[in-house]
Structure formats: C-alpha cells, structure tokens
C-alpha positions as CSV (number, residue, x, y, z in Angstrom):
1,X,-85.8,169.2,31.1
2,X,-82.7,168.3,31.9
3,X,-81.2,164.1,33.4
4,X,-79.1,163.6,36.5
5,X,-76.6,161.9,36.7
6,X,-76.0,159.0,38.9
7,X,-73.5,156.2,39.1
8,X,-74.4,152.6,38.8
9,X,-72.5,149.3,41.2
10,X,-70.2,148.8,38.6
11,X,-69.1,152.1,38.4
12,X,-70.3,153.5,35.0
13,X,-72.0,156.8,34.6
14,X,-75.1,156.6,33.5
15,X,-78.3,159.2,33.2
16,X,-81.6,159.2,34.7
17,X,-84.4,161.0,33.5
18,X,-86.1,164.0,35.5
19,X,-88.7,163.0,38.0
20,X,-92.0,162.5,36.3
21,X,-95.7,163.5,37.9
22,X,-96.8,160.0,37.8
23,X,-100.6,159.9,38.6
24,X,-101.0,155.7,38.6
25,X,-99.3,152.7,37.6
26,X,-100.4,149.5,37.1
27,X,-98.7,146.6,35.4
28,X,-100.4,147.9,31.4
29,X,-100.3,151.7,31.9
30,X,-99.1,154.9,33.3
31,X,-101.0,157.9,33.8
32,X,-98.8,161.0,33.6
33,X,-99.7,164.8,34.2
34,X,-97.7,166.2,31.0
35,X,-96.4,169.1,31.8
36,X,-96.4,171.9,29.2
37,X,-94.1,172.5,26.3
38,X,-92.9,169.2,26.0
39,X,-94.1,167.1,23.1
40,X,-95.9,163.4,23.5
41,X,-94.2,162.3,20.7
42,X,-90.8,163.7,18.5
43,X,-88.3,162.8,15.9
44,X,-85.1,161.0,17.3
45,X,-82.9,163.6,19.0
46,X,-85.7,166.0,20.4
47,X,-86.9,165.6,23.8
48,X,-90.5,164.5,24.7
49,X,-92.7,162.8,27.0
50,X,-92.5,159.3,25.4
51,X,-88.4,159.8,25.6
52,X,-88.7,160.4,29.1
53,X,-90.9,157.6,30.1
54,X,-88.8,155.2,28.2
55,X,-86.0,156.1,29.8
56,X,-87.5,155.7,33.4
57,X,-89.1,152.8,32.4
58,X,-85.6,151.9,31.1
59,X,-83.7,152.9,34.3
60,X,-86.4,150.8,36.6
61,X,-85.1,147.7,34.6
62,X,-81.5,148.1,34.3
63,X,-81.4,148.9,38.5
64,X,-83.2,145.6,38.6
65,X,-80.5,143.9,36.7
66,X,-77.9,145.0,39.3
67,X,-80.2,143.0,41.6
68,X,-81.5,140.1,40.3
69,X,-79.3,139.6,36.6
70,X,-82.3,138.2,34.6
71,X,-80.9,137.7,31.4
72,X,-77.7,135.5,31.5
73,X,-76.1,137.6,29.1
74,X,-75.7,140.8,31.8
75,X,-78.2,142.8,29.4
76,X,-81.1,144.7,30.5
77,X,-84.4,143.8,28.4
78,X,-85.8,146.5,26.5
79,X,-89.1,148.2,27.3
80,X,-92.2,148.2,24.9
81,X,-94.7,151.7,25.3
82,X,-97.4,152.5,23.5
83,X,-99.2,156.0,22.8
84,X,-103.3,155.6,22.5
85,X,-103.5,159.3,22.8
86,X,-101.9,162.8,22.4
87,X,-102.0,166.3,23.8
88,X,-100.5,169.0,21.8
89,X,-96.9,170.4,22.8
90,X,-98.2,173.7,24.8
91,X,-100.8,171.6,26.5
92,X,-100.4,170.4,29.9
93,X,-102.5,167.7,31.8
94,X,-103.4,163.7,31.9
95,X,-102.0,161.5,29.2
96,X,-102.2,157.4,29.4
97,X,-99.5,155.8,28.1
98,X,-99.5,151.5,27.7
99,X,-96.9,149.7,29.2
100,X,-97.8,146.5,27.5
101,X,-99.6,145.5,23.8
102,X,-102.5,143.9,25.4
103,X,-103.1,147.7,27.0
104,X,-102.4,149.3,24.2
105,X,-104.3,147.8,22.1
106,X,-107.6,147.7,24.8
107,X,-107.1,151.4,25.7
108,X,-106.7,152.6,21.8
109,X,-110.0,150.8,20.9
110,X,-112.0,153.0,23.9
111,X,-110.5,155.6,22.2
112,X,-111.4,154.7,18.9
113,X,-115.0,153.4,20.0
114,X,-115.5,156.9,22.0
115,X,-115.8,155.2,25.4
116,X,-113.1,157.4,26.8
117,X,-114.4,160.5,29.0
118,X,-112.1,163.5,28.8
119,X,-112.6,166.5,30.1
120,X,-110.2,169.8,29.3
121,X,-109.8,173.4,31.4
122,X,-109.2,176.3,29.5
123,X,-109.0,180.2,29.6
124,X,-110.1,181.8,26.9
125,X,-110.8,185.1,25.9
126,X,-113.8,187.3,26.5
127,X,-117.1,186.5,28.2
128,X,-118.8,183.2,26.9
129,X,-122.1,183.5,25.8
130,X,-124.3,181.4,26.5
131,X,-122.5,180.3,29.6
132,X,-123.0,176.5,28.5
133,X,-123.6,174.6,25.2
134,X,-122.2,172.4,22.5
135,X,-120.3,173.4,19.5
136,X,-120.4,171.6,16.5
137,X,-118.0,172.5,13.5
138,X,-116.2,170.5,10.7
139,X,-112.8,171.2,10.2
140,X,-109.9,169.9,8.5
141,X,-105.8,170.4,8.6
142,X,-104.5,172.4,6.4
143,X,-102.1,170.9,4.3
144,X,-98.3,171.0,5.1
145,X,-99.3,173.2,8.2
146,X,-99.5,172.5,11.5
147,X,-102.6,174.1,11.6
148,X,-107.0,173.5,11.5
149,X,-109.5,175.2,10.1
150,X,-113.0,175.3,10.0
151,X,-114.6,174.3,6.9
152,X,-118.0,173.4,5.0
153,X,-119.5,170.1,5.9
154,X,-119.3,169.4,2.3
155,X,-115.4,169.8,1.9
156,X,-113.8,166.1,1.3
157,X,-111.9,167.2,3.8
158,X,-114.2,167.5,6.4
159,X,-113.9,165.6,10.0
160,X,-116.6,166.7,12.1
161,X,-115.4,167.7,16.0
162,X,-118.1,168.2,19.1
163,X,-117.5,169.3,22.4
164,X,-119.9,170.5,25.4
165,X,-118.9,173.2,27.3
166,X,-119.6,175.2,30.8
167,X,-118.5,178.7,32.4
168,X,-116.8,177.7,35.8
169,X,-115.9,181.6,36.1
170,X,-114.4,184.6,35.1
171,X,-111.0,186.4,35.6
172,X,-109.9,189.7,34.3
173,X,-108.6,187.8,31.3
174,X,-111.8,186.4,30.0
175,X,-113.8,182.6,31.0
176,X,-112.8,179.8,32.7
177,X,-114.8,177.0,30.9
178,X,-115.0,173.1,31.5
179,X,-114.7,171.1,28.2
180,X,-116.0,167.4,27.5
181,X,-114.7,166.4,24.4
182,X,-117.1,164.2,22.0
183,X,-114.9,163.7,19.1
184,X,-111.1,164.1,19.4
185,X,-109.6,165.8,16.3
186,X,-106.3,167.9,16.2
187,X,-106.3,171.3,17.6
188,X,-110.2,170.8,18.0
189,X,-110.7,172.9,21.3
190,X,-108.2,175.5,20.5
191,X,-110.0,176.2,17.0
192,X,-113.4,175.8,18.1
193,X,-112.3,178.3,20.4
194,X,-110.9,180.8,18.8
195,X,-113.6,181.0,15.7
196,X,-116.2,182.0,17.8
197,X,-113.7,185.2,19.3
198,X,-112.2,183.2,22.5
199,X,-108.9,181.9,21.5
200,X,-107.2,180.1,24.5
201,X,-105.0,182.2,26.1
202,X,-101.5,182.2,24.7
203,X,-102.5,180.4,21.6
204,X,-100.9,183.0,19.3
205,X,-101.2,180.5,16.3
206,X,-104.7,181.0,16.9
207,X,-105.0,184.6,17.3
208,X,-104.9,184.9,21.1
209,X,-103.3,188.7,22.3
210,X,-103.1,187.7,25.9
211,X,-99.7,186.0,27.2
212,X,-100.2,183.1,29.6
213,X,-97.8,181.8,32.0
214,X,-93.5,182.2,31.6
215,X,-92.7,183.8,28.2
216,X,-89.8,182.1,27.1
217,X,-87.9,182.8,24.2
218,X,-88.0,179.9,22.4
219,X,-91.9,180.1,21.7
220,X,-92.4,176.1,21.5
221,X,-92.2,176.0,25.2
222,X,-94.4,178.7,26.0
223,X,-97.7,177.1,27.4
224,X,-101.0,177.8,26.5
225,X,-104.1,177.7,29.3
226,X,-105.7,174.4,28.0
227,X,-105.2,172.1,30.4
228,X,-106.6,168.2,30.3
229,X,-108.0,168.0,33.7
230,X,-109.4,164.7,33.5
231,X,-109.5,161.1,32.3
232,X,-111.6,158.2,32.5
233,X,-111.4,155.0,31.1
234,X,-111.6,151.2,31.8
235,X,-109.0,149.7,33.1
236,X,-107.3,146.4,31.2
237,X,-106.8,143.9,34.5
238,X,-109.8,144.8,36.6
239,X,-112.0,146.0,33.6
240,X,-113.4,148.8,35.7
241,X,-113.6,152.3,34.8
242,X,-111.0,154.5,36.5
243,X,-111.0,158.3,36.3
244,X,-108.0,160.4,36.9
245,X,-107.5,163.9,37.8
246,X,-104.4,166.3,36.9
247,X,-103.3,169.1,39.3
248,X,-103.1,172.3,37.4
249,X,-99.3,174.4,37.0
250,X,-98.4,177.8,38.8
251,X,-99.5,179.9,35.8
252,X,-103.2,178.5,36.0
253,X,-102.8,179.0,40.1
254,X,-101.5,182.5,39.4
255,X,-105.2,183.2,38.2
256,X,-106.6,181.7,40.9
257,X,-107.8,178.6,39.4
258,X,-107.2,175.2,41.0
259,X,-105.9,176.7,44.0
260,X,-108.7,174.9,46.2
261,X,-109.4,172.1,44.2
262,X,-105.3,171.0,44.1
C-alpha cells in the first residue's frame, strides 16, 4: 500500500497515507476494517495498520495547523494511539484502535475482563461435523516460532482457548462457519481449526492445500479466509455498548459469501 503525494500551502511535498476503510470515529477510538496482509503492528521501517493510522491521524493535524497554527512554535502536536487488540497479518476484518489513554486503557480492560463480543467468519476445509458446538483445547506457542500448538492441560505451558461455532453453509471448498470467540489466544481459531481436519483456507502454516484469494509472491500478503466480522464493545463517552460490522473482500465475495449481506 502505497502514499500520495500531495503538496501542502507552503509549498513542501509531503505524503499522505492511502485511504483507510474507517467504520466509526469518535473522539477515543477508531474502528477500522483491516484489510489483509498488512500487519497491526511492525518493527520501524515495515508497513502496518498502526503506521498508517498514525500517519492519517498525523496528516488530520498538520492540515489543521495550516488553519488554525495552534502551537506558537509552527509545529504540529504529535498524535498518541493505542492498540487493545490484534488480528494476525493474513487476517482481514474489524480492529479498535484508541485515540486517547483514557480509551485505551477502558477498551483494553473489556478485553482483559472478557466483556468484548467478537465474532470471526471463516472457510475451512471439509464438512463440519456437528454443524454447531464449542471447542475447547489448551495450547501453547512454540518457542521461537511463530507458531501454536495444541497441548496437554497439564503442560506449564498451557493457556486454555474456547470458541463456539455454527455452519452458515457450504461451498465446493468446504464450511462456512460463524465463530464467537470466548478466550482470545494467538492463532486460536486457525489451530483449533486445523487440528480437527479443517484448516482455514490458505493457511498453509497450518496445513491448508486450498489457495484462497490473489496468490502473490511474497507469501506474507497472501490472505487467508478468516475474517473478523464483528465487534462489540462499550463505548468510553456514552458508556453504551456499540457493535460494529466489517464488509467482507472480493476473494470472500468470489465464493459467494457476503454478497447480500454487504
């Protein structure tokens, strides 16, 4: 993803960031449809979601200051955002970002506290039997991987992840299934999937055959057909719950899926 360029009153070149899919804004958060292969988070000099939003943020404040010149000294005030949450790099969907500490710190504790509803699409492989349940497994990451496995309760190791799933359909390609997410460990869904013989589709790291969407050469773009559909939490000024909903991408439409719903 790539920045235009545009050139500020004074005459300087400056960049601005891609258009984002903002889904709401209020004064302590943005809700963002990620899209895939892009990271939340990254070492300096490698693109990702948080580098973008900065920078728009960034860019809202420094065309203000052509405007109004808030700070005598002619320099635009930094911007402060906060991460309560992740979605892996080949995972596309709704992400809340805080714009401020107070909702940072108010949205990471529904997180911690388990208040926050989320609720994932995927494609997996294969025909889910039974068509709706809960799996319960205890995994743990594999150290100096990026990588989860499933393990014995007993290992010291051991996190325990949940999640409750139903069959919205079928494609040639295997079940469409709608995931609510009780615990919120790394890789949860994608291993959960895959142990029991239905890896996500295009999750070659976890044993998926089945390509999904553009196959690019650089593999850490390729997506993978998880998708976080939706996201409800409580919202820091009004302190009433608001759900958000995230459009699916042309690979998921391509199956058919999300074609009436979008």
């Amino acid at each position: 993803m790539g920045f235009f360029v545009f050139v500020t009153a004074d005459d300087n070149v400056a960049l601005m960031p891609p258009v984002l899919d903002i889904l709401f804004e209020d004064d302590h958060c943005l809700v963002v449809n990620k899209p895939s292969g892009l990271s939340t988070q990254a070492p300096r000099g490698i693109d990702s979601l948080e580098l973008q939003v900065r920078a728009a943020l960034q860019a809202r404040v420094n065309a203000d200051m052509l405007y109004w010149q808030c700070d005598p000294t002619g320099r635009a005030p930094g911007v402060y955002l906060g991460l309560p949450h992740r979605l892996d790099r080949p995972v596309s969907g709704v992400i809340v970002l805080a714009k401020t500490k107070k909702g940072a710190r108010k949205i990471s504790k529904q997180f911690e506290r388990r208040q926050v509803r989320k609720f994932y699409w995927a494609m997996v492989e294969g025909a889910v039997e039974p068509p709706a349940g809960t799996w319960a497994d205890w995994l743990r990451k594999i150290p100096g991987q990026a990588q989860v496995e499933v393990v014995d309760e007993n290992h010291p190791q051991a996190q325990q992840a949940v999640l409750h799933y139903r069959t919205l359909g079928h494609t040639a390609h295997g079940s469409w299934l709608e995931i609510e997410l009780e615990t919120g460990r790394m890789h949860q869904i994608r291993v959960q999937t895959s142990t029991r013989g239905h890896p996500v589709l295009g999750d070659t790291q976890y044993g998926s055959r089945i390509a999904f969407g553009p196959q690019v050469e650089d593999l850490r773009l390729r997506a993978i057909a998880l998708h976080a559909r939706q996201l409800s939490f409580v919202q820091t000024a009004t302190r009433e719950q608001i759900t958000f909903m995230a459009p699916v991408g042309a690979a998921w439409r391509e199956l058919g899926i999300g074609v009436a719903g979008d």
